[in-house]
C-alpha positions as CSV (number, residue, x, y, z in Angstrom):
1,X,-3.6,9.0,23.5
2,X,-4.4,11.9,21.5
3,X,-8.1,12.8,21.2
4,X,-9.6,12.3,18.1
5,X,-11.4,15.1,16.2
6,X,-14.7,14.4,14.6
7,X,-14.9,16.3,11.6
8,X,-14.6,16.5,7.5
9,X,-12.8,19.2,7.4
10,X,-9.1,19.3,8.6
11,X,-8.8,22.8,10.3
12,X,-5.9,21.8,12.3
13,X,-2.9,18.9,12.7
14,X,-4.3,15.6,14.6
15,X,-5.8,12.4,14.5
16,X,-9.6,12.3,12.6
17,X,-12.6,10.5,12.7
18,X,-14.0,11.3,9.1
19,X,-15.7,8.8,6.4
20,X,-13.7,7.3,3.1
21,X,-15.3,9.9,0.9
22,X,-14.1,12.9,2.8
23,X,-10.6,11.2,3.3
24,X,-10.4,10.8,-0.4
25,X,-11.7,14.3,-1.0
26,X,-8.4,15.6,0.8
27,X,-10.2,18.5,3.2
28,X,-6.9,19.7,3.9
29,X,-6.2,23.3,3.9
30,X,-4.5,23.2,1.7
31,X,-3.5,20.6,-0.7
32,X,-1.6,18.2,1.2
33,X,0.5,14.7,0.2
34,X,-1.2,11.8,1.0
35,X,1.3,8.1,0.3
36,X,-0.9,7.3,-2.6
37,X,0.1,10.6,-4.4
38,X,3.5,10.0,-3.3
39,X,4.3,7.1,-4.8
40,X,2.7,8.1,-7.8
41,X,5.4,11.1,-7.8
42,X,7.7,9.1,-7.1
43,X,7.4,5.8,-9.3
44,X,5.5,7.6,-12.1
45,X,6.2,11.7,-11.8
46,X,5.4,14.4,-10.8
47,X,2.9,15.6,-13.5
48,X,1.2,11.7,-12.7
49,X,1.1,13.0,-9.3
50,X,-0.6,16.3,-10.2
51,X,-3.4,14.7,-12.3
52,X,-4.2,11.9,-10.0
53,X,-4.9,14.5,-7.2
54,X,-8.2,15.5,-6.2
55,X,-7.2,19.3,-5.3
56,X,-4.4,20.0,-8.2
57,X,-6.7,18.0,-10.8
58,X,-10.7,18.0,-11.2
59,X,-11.3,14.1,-10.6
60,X,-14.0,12.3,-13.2
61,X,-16.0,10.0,-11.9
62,X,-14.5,6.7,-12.1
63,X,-16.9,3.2,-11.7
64,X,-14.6,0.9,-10.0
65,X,-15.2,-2.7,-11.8
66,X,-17.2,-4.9,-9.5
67,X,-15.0,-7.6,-7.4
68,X,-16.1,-9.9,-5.1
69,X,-12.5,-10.6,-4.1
70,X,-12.4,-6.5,-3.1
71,X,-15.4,-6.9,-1.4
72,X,-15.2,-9.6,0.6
73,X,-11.5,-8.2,2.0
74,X,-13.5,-4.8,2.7
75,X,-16.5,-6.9,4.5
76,X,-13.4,-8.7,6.4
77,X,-12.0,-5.1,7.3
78,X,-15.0,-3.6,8.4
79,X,-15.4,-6.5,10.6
80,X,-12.7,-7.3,12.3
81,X,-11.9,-3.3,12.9
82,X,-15.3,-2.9,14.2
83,X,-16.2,-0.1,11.6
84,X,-20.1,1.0,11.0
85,X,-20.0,0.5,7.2
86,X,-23.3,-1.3,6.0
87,X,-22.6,-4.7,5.0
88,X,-25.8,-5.5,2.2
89,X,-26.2,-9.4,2.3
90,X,-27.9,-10.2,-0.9
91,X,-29.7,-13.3,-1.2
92,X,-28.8,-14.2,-5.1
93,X,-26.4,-17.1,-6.1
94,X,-24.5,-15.2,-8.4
95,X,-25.0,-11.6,-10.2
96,X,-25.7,-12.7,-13.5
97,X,-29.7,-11.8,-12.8
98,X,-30.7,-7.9,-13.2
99,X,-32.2,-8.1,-10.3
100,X,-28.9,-8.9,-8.3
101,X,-27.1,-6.0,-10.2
102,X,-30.2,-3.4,-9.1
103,X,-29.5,-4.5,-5.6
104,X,-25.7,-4.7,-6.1
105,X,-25.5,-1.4,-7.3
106,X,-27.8,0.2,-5.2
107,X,-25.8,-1.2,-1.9
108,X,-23.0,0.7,-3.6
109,X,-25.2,3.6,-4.6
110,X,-26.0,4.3,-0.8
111,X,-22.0,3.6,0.3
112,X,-22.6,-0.2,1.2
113,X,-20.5,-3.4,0.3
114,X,-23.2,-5.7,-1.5
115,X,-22.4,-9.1,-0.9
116,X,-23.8,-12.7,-1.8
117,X,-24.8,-14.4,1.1
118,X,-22.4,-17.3,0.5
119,X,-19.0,-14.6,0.2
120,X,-20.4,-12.7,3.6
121,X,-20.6,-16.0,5.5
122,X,-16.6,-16.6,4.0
123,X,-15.8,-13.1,5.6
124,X,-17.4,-13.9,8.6
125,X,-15.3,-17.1,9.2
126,X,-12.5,-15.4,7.6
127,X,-12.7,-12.9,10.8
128,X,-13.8,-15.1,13.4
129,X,-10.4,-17.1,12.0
130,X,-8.3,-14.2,12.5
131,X,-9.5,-13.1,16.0
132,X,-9.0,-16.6,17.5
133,X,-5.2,-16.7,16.1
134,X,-4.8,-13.0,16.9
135,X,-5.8,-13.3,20.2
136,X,-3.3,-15.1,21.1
137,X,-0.3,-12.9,19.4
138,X,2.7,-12.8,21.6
139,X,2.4,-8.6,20.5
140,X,0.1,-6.4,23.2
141,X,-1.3,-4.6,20.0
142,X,-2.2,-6.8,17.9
143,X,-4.1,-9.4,20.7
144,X,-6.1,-5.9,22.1
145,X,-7.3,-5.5,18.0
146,X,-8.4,-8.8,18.2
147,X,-10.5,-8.5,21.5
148,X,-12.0,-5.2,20.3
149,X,-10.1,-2.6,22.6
150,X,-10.6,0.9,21.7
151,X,-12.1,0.6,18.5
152,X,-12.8,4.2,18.4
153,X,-8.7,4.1,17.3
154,X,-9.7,2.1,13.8
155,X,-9.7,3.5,10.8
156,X,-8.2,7.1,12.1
157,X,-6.9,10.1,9.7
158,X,-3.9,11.3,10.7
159,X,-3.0,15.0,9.2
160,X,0.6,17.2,9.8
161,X,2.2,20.0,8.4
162,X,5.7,18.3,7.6
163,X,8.7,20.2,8.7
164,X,9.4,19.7,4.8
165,X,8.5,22.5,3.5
166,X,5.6,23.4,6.4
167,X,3.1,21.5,3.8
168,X,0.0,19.7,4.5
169,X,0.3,16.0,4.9
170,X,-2.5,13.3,5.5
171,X,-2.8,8.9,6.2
172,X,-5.5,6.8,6.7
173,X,-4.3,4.4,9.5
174,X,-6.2,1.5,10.2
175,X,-5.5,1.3,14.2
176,X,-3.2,3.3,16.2
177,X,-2.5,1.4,19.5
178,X,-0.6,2.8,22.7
179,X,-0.4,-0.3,25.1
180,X,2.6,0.7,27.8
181,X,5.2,2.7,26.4
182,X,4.9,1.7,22.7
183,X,2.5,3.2,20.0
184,X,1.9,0.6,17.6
185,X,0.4,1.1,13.9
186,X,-1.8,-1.7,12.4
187,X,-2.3,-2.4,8.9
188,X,-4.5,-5.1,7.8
189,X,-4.8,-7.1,4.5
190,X,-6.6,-9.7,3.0
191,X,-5.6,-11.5,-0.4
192,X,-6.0,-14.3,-3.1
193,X,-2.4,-15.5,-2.6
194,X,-0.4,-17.0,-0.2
195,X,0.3,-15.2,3.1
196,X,3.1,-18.2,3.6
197,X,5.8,-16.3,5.5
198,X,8.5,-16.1,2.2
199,X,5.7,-15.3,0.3
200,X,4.8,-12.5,2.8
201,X,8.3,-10.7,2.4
202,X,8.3,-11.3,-1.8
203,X,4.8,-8.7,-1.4
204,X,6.2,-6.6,1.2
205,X,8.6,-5.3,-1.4
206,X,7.2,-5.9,-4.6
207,X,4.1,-4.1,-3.3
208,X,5.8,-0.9,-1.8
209,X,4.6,-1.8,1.3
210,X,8.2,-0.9,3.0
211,X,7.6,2.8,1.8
212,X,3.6,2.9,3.2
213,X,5.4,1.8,6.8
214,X,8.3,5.0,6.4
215,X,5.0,7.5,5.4
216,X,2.8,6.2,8.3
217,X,5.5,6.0,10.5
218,X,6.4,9.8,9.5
219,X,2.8,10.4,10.3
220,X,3.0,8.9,13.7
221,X,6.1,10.8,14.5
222,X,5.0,14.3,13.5
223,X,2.1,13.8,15.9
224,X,3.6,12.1,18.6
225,X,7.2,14.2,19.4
226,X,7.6,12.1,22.6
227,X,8.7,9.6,19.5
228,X,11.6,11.7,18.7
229,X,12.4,12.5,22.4
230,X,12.4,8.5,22.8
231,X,9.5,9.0,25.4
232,X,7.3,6.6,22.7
233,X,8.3,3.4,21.5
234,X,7.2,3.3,17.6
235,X,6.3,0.2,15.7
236,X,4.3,-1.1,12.5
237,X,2.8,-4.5,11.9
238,X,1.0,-6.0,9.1
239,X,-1.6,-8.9,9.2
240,X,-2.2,-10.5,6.0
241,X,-4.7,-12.6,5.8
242,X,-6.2,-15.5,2.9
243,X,-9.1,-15.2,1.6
244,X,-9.9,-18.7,1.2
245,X,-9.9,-21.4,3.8
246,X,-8.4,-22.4,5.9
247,X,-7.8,-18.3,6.7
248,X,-3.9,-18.1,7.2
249,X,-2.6,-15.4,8.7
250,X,1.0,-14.0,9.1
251,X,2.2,-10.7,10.9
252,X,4.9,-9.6,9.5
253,X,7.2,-6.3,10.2
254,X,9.7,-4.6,7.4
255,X,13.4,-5.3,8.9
256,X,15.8,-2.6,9.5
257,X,16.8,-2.3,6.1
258,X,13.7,-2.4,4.5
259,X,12.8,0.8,7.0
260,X,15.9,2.2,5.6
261,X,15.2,2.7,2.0
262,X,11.2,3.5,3.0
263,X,12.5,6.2,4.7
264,X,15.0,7.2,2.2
265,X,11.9,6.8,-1.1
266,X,9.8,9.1,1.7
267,X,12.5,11.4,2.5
268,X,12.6,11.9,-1.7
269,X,8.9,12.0,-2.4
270,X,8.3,14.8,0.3
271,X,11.7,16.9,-0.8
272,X,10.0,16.7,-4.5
273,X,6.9,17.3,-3.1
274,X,8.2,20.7,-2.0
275,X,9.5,21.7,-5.0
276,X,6.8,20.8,-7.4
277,X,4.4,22.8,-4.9
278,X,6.9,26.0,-4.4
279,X,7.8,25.9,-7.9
280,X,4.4,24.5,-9.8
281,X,6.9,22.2,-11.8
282,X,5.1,18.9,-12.6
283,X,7.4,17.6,-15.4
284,X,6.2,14.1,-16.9
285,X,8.6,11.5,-17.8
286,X,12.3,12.7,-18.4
287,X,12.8,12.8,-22.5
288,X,15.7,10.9,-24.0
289,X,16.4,7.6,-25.2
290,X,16.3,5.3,-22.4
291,X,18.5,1.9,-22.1
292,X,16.5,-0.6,-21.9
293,X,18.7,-2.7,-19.6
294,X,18.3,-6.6,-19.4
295,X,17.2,-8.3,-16.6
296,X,19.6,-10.9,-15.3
297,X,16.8,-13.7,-15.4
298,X,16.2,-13.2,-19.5
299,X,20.0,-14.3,-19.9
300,X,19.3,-17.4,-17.1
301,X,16.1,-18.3,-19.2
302,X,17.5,-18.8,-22.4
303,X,20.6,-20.0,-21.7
304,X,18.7,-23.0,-20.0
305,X,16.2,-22.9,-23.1
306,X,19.1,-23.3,-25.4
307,X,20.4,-26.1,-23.6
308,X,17.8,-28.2,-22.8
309,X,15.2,-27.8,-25.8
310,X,15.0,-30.3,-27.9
311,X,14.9,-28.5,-31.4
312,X,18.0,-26.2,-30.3
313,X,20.4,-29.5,-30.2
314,X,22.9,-30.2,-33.0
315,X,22.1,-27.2,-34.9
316,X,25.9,-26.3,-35.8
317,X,27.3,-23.3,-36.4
318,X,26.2,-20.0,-37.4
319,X,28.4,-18.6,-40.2
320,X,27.3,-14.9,-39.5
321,X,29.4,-13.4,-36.8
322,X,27.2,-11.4,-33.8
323,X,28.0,-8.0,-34.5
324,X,30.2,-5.4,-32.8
325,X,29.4,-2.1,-32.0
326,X,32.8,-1.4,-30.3
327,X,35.2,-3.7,-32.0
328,X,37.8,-5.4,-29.7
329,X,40.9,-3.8,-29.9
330,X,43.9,-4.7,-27.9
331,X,45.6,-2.7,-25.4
332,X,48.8,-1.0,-26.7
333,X,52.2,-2.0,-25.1
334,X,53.7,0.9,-23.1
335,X,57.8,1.9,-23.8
336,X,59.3,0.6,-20.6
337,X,60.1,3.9,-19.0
């Protein structure tokens, strides 16, 4: 394994120990992509891209809305990955009180998660859930997160110059595991929803998760070459985990073709990447008049609607014709040659 470089400044490629803030800060060099920015300059654009980061853009100072959802999943991270972060218990009922939003934002003040008592004992069972069942994973990785191995391998920074363009390029992994001849990255997650296993792929995809596996996998193979040389086994799980009882959990891992187009949305953001850096080009939004094109499910819907609704039946006819844009015209008969 790599050693890891304490540090909040990035002075050279590798695998960092540094807190949230500095991460966030991007200490790189120079400025460097990191997969939140590349989505953004992929799914928005690049001029999105450019404003949300915090070398190209001057950041404001932005109070995140309080959530106990958010915090109990960040309790639930901290704990299970072994992480140092202060956990403030706060003995209120609710925050309604002033008193309980002092303390709240205080905790949060000092870099703490403030919690009610009642939503830290719900992480704590929420954890204790996930290292029994992970424990007994059939995966070497994920049963040696569960039993604490290595924990200095949590919540790592991994930085690279990509051989895109030789720029700067960071992640935020939440384990990185060698067990044998396989280097495995960990990503966990903890939500409202179902983590039932359809329910898991539906999010996978819908949540971009597919291109967060192709960047951290990038990541992984810019720092390991023995990847490349097929030294290194490489693989990616997620855990997802419910936040309310009884704690399900499914590990999941994006299917071949699902690795595909992350590497080919990857592939794209780090090629545009290049050229809005060499170039400073951040366009917006192309202009134009865009298409709106219809979803097949709005035909589906009111098709249905129109069949089965009660006030739609035994209408008639309408007299007025739907009107063509391109009237129909028939094809003309060709001369037999």
């Amino acid at each position: 394994m790599k050693g890891l470089i304490t540090s909040e400044n990035i002075t050279a490629p590798g695998l960092y120990r540094m807190t949230e803030a500095a991460y966030h800060a991007d200490p790189a060099p120079e400025p460097s992509l990191s997969r939140s920015i590349a989505e953004k300059l992929l799914l928005d654009s690049p001029l999105h891209a450019r404003a949300a980061h915090p070398r190209l853009t001057k950041q404001e100072p932005t109070e995140e809305k309080n959530s106990r959802t958010r915090e109990i999943g960040s309790a639930g991270h901290a704990l299970l990955l072994r992480q140092p972060t202060e956990i403030a218990v706060l003995d209120y009922d609710d925050f309604k009180s002033k008193a309980a939003q002092a303390e709240r934002a205080a905790a949060q003040a000092r870099g703490a998660i403030p919690m009610l008592t009642v939503d830290y004992e719900k992480s704590v069972e929420m954890v204790s859930k996930a290292r029994a069942v992970l424990s007994k994973n059939d995966h070497p990785a994920i049963r040696a997160l569960a039993d604490g191995d290595d924990a200095a391998m949590n919540e790592v920074t991994a930085v690279w110059k990509d051989r895109c363009g030789d720029l700067w390029a960071r992640a935020r992994l939440d384990r990185i595991s060698i067990t044998g001849e396989r280097l495995t990255i960990i990503d966990y997650k903890t939500t409202e929803l179902s983590v039932e296993p359809d329910a898991v792929a539906r999010a996978i995809y819908n949540n971009n998760y597919h291109f967060q596996d192709a960047f951290y996998r990038r990541a992984a193979r810019a720092l390991f070459p023995e990847i490349d040389r097929h030294e290194l086994k490489l693989d990616f799980l997620f855990i997802l985990q419910e936040q309310e009882p009884p704690f399900e959990i499914t590990v999941a891992r994006v299917d071949a073709a699902g690795r595909v187009i992350g590497e080919k949305m990857v592939s794209d953001a780090f090629l545009l990447w290049r050229k809005c850096m060499t170039e400073n080009w951040w366009p917006g939004y192309p202009g134009g008049i865009v298409e709106a094109e219809m979803p097949a499910y709005i035909d589906t819907r009111w098709c249905a609607r129109e069949i089965e609704h009660p006030y739609l039946q035994g209408l008639g006819f309408d007299p007025m014709p739907m009107y063509e844009a391109a009237p129909y015209k028939s094809k003309p008969i060709m001369e037999p040659n």
